[in-house]
N, C-alpha and C positions, 0 to 999 in steps of 0.2 A: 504493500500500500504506500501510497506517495505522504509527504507528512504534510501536516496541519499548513496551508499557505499562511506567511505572519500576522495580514491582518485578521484573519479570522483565529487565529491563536489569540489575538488579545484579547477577542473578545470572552474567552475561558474566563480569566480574570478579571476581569471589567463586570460579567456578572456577578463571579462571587463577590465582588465588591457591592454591585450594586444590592443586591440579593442581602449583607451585611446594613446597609442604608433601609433599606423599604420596612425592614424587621427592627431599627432601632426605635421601638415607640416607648417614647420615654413616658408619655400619660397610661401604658396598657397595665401596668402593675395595680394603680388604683383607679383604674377608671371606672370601677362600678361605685370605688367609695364616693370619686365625683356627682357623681349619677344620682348615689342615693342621697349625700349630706350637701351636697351643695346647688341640684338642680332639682331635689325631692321627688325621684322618681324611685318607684316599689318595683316589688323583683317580677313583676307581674309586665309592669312597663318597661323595665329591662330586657327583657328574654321577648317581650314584642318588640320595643327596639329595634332586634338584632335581627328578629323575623324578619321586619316592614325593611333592613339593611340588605336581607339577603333576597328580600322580592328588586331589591333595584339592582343586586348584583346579577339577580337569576334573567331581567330584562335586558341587562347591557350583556350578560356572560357570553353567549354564545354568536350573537351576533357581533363582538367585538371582536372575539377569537376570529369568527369568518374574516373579519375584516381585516385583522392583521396580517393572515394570509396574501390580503391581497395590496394593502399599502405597503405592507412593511413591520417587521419585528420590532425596528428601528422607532419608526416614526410612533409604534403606537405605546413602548412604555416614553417616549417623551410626552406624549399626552395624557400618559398615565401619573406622574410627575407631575405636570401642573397642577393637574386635578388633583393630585395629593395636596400642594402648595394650600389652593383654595380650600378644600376641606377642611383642615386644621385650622385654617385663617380664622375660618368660620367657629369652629370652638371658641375661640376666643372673645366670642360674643353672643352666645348659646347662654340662654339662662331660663330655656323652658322645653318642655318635651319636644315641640316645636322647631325650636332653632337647634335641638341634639340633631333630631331627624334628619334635616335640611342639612345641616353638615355631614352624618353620616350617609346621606346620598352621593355628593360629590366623592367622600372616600370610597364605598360599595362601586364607584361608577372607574373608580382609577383603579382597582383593586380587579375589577372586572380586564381593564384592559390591560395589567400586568398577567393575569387568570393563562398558562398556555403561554403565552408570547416570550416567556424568558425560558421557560425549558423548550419551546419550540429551536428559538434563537441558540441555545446550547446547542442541540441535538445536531440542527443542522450545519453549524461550526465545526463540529467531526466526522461528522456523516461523510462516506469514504476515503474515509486517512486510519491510520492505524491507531487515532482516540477512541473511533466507532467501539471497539470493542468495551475501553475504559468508560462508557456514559455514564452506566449506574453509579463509578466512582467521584465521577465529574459531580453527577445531578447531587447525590452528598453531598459532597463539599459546597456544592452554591445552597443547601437547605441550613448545613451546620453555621455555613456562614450568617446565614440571615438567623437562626438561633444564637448565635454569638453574639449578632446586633444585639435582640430581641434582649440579651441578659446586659452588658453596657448599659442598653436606656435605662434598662430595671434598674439595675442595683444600689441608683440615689435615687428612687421616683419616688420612695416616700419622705425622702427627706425634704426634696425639691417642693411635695405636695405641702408638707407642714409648714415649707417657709413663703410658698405663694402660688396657693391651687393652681392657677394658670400659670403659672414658671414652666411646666413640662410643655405643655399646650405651644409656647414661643418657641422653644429650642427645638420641637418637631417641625414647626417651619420650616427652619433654617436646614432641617436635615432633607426636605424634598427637594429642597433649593438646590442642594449637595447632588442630590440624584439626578435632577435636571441637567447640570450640567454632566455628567458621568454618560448616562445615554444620549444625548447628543454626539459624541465619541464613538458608542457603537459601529461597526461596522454589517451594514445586510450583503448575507449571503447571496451570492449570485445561485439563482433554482428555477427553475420551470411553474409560471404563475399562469393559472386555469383562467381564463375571464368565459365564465358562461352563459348563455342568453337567459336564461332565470339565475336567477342568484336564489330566490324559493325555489326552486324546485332542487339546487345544488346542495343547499342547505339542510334540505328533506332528507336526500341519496346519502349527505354523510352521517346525518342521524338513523339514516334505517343501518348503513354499514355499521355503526359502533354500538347499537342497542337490539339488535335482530339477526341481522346478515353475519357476524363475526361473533360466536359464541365466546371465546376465551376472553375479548373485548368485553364482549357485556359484561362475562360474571368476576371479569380484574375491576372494572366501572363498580358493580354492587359490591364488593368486597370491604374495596378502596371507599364507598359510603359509610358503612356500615362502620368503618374503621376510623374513621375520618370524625363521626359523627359522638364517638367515645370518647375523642380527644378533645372535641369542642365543647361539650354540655360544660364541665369542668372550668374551662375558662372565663366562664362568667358565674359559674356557680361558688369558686373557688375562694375568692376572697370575701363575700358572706360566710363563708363555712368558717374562715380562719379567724373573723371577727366575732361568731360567737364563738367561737373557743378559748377568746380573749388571749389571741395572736398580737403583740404591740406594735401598731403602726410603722414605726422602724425597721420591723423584720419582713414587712412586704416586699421592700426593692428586690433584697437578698434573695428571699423564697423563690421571687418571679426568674430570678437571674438565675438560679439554681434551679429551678425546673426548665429553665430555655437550655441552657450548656446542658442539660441530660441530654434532652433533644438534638443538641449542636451533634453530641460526643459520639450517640448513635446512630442519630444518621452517617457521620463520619466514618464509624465501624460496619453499616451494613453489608457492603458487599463482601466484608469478609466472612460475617454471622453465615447471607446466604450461601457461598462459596462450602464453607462447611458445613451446614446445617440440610442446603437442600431446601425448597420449595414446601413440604409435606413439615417437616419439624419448625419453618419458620412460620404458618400458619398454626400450628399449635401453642408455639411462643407468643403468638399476637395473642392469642385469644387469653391464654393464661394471665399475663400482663393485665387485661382489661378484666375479667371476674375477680381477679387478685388486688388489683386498684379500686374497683368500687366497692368490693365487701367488706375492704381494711376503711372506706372511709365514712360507707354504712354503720359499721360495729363502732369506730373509736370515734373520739371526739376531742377536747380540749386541746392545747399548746401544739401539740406533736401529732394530730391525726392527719395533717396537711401533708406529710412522709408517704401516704398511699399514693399520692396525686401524682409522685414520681415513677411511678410503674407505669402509669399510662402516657406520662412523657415520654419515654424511654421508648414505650411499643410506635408512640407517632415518630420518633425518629429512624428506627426498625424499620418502618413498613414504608413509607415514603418511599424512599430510594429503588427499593424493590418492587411495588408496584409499578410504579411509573415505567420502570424498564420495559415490565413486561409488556405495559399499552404501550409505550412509544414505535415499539417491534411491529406490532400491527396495524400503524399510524401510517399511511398513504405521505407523501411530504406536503401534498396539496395542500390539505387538508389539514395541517399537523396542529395548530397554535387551535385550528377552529373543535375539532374532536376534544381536543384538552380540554378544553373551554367548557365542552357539553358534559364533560366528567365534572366538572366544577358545579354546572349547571344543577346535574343532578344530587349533587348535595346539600348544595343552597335550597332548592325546592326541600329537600326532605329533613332541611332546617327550619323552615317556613311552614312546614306543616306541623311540627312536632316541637319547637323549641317553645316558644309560648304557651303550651300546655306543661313542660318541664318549669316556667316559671311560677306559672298557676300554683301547681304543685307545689313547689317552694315555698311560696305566701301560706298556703294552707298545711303542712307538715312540718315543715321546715327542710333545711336545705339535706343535714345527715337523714333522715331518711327518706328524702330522697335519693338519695346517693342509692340506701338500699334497694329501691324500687327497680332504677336502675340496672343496679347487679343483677334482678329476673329476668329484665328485658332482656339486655345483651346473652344472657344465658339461654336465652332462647331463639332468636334471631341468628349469631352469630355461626353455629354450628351446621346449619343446614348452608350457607352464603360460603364459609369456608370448603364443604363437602361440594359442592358446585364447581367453584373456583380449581381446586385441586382435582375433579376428576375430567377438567377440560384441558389442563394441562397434559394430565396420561395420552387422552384421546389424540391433542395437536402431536406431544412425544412422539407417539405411535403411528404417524402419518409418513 
């Protein structure tokens, strides 16, 4: 295989940087404390919040993926970038369920057009040179990166919050700014771009290909939800839980920073996990992680019950890397950024229908047993979605 040409080599780098930037959210440590103590919003309006977040993600998701395919990887996290810029701005003058909303549009809409564009952007930076083989290593490293962001923002975000709630809010500005300029640097690959007389009906043909027509697609896409979906409740549920447990304010940044570097450390290691472990014992690993993570944080409670929360970090940095490999394999190039997109799609919908009832929940139980509730779901769900997944891999093997 011939090697990486240079400028498409830098761009390797240029995303785990960028990838390090987009994850540095210095307000995510306490942003539900924002939410609750300083815009008066109940975990009821939080977890719809993030719903009413993921219907503008799930509106822009996949038509933006299509769209990058055909502007440009390039051009579209630079408007992903802006629209970070403006979102955050807008925090900064949010002081009702209202104006959170309106700001977290613009973020769900930038988030949308990063969604697919930056692992697209990888993939086909390698895609035939002798990296091809290394992607699942690559695609780690640009997710650890952006977890290594994600723990930096943390690790002063409570201190930052106690000395002037919107201090994080400013310094996130300044860090899209950061990115803005980073992807304008970018370089787009040179690829073969489809212009076809419907854009609906193109749109159609790749959602039947990754949801119907491509079995191992579909059931890495329900897996990759299902997985995905373990890792998120959590993150908004997580620091109510640590606050009744009369967790001190100060050890938020830390916590958040120490659960993202879980995340950083194993995404970083999974290609080796898979390498060893094999397809069949890394689904078993996931699934353990996640009944192991919510029953520890079901059962315990006070100072130290937030220690569960790190198992299902761990399995989101796990399965990332792994996943993705496996859809990008059976990802057309046309198409590449816009299929991703529809994977993205499908979780955001299946957050939107289910995460506001997980907040409900909360307001009426409280957040630990919910946790437990939880640990039945996944224990039921998760075993038939893995049994799927793994026996379309035998069938592809065997082909």
């Amino acid at each position: 295989m011939l090697p990486p040409m240079p400028n498409l080599q830098s761009n390797i780098k240029k995303l785990y940087a960028f990838s390090f930037l987009k994850m540095s959210l210095f307000p995510m440590a306490i942003i539900t404390l924002f939410w609750k103590d300083q815009v008066g919003l109940s975990l009821t309006q939080i977890l719809l919040l993030q719903g009413i977040f993921s219907v503008a993600m799930v509106v822009m998701e996949y038509p933006s993926g299509y769209l990058s395919d055909r502007i440009g990887y390039r051009k579209a996290l630079n408007y992903a970038s802006l629209l970070g810029v403006i979102g955050w701005g807008l925090y900064t003058i949010a002081d009702s369920f209202t104006g959170v909303l309106i700001a977290e549009i613009f973020l769900g809409t930038s988030l949308s057009f990063i969604s697919g564009s930056d692992s697209a952007l990888l993939f086909e930076s390698v895609k035939g040179t002798e990296e091809e083989a290394h992607y699942a290593r690559h695609q780690g490293r640009m997710s650890g990166s952006g977890q290594i962001g994600e723990s930096c923002g943390a690790i002063f975000a409570g201190l930052l919050y106690a000395a002037a709630p919107l201090l994080p809010f400013f310094i996130q500005i300044g860090v899209w700014l950061l990115a803005f300029f980073l992807t304008r640097s970018l370089v787009e690959p040179a690829r073969q771009i489809e212009h076809p007389t419907s854009h609906i009906k193109e749109a159609w043909r790749s959602t039947r290909y990754a949801l119907i027509e491509n079995k191992k697609l579909r059931y890495t896409i329900l897996l990759s939800l299902l997985l995905g979906l373990t890792s998120y409740y959590p993150v908004w549920l997580i620091q109510p839980y640590m606050q009744d447990g009369g967790v001190p304010i100060g050890w938020f940044g830390p916590i958040w920073a120490g659960a993202n570097l879980s995340v950083a450390l194993f995404a970083l290691v999974s290609h080796r996990f898979h390498l060893k472990l094999g397809d069949t014992k890394m689904v078993l690993l996931f699934t353990a992680l996640v009944i192991g993570g919510y029953l520890g944080l079901g059962a315990t409670g006070g100072v130290w019950g937030f220690l569960f929360y790190y198992l299902l970090t761990c399995m989101r940095g796990l399965r990332g890397p792994m996943l993705l490999n496996h859809a990008q394999q059976e990802i057309p190039s046309a198409n590449r950024a816009g299929i991703l997109s529809l994977q993205s799609l499908c979780f955001r919908l299946a957050f939107v229908c289910t995460g506001p009832l997980i907040g409900m929940l909360a307001d009426q139980v409280g957040v630990q047993q919910t946790f437990f509730w939880l640990t039945v779901a996944f224990s039921v769900t998760l075993p038939p979605a893995s049994w799927l997944f793994l026996r379309q891999l035998k069938q592809k093997k065997a082909l």
